[in-house]
N, C-alpha and C positions, 0 to 999 in steps of 0.2 A: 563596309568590311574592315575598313581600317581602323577603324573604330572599335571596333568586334576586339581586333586583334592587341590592340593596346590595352586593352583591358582586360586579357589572357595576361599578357605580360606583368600587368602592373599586379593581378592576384598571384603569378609566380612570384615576383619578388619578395611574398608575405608570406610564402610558403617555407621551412627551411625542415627538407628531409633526416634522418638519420637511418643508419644502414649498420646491421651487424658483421662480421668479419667474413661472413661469406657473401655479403653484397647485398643481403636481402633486409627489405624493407623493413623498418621497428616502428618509425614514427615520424608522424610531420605535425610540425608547429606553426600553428598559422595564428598570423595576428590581422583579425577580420574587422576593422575598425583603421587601419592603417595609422594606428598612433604609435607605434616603434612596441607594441609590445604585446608577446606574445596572450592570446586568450583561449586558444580550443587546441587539444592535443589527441591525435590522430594515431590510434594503436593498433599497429599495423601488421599483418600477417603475409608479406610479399606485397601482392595489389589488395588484398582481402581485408577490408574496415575491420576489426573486432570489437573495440571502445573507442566512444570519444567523449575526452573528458572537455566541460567549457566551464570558463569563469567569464560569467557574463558582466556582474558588476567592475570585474576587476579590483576587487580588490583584496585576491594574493590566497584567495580559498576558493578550489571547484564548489559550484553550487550547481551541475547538470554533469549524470551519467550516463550516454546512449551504450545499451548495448546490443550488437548484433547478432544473428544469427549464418549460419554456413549460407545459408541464401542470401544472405547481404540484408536483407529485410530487418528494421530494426524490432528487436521484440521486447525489449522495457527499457526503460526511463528510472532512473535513480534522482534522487533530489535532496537535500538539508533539508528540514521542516524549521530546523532554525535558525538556516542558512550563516552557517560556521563553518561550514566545512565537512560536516561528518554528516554520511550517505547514512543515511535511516528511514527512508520508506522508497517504494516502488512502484511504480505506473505502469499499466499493462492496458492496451487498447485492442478494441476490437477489429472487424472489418472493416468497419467504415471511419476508424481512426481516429472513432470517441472512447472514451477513458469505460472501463468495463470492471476493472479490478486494481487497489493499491494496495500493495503488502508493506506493513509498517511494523518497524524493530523499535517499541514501544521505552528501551532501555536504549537503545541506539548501542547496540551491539551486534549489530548485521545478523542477529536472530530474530527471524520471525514471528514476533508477537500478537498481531493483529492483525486482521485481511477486512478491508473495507470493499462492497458491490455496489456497481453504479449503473443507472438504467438511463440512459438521455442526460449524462450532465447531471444527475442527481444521487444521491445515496440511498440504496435503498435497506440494507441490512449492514450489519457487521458482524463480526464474534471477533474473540479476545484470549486470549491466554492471560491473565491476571497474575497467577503467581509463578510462572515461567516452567508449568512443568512439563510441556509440551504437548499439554491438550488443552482443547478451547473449554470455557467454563462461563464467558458472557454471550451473548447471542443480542443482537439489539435490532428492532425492525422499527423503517422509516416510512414517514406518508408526507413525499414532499423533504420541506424543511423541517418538519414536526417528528419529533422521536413519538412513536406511539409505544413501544415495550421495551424492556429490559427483561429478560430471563438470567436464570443466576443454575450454577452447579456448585452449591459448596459441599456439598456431599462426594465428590469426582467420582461420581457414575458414568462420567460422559455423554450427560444430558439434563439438562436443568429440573429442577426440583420446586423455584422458585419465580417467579414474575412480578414485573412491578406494571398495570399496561394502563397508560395513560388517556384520558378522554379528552376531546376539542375545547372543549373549556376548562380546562386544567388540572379535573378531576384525575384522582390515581386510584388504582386496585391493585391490591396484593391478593397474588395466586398462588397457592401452593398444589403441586402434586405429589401427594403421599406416600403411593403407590408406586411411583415411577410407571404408570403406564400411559403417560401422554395427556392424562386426564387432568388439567386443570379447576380447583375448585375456590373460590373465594379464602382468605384465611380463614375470615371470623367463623367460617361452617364446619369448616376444619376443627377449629380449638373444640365446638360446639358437638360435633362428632364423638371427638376424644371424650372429654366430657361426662356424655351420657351416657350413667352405669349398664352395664349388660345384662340383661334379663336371667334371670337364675335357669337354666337348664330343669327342663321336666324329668324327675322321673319315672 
């Protein structure tokens, strides 16, 4: 028990509160490594966690943002992808506390450019916003580690028009769909299509 209780003590001492003019809680700074210096900042809403930022490497730029929900429950994870400092994608886990979906700001401009889905640890699609005009215009589906497709909208129909979809031994195909009805066709049948003069109308 004593035991217990000294090492209550010894994480207070690492703790250092701040309180706004009416008393209530803003934030605790805690340095969890006990080397005299602060790491994880604790944003507070009275007792209620709202963010906590950490700099785990320490060295003088957050690289982890938790943020919570009114239920205390934490509902995404901010991170650097190039670990500088600057919060540019986002983690969102499921029930069982595997990673389900990342939203990444592709310009690292805390706009959302790109949302990555993940199935067991793994990637299974993406889509993209390319020229930032706030609709998706790449679509990319995964098998495993292996990209099998890319679809493309350059047309901004808000649906691809275009695919590129890859084979296990490293074959590619381009697909184009014409019509926009969902209907993929090879290119080459496509141009072959176009093509082929049209039959003179009877009269």
């Amino acid at each position: 028990m004593s035991g217990c209780s000294s090492e209550r003590d010894e994480a207070k001492k690492r703790i250092a509160p701040e309180y706004d003019k009416s008393g209530k809680l803003q934030l605790l700074k805690y340095d969890s490594n006990s080397n005299g210096k602060v790491d994880t900042w604790s944003y507070m809403d009275g007792a209620r966690v709202v963010r906590i930022e950490i700099d785990r490497d320490e060295d003088g730029r957050i690289d982890r943002w938790e943020y919570y929900g009114a239920d205390q429950k934490l509902e995404e994870v901010g991170f650097s992808r190039q670990n500088d400092g600057t919060e540019d994608a986002w983690s969102f886990a499921g029930p069982d506390g595997a990673i389900v979906r990342i939203d990444v700001s592709t310009r690292r401009d805390g706009k959302v450019t790109r949302v990555e889905y993940f199935e067991r640890d793994a990637m299974v699609r993406a889509e993209e916003d390319t020229d930032g005009d706030g609709q998706m215009d790449k679509w990319e589906t995964y098998d495993g580690a292996r990209l099998v497709s890319v679809a493309f909208d350059t047309l901004h129909r808000g649906k691809p028009e275009r695919r590129l979809t890859y084979g296990a031994g490293g074959t590619a195909l381009m697909e184009v769909d014409p019509e926009g009805d969902g209907q993929f066709v090879p290119l080459e049948e496509s141009q072959r299509t176009q093509r082929t003069p049209r039959k003179p109308t009877a009269k």
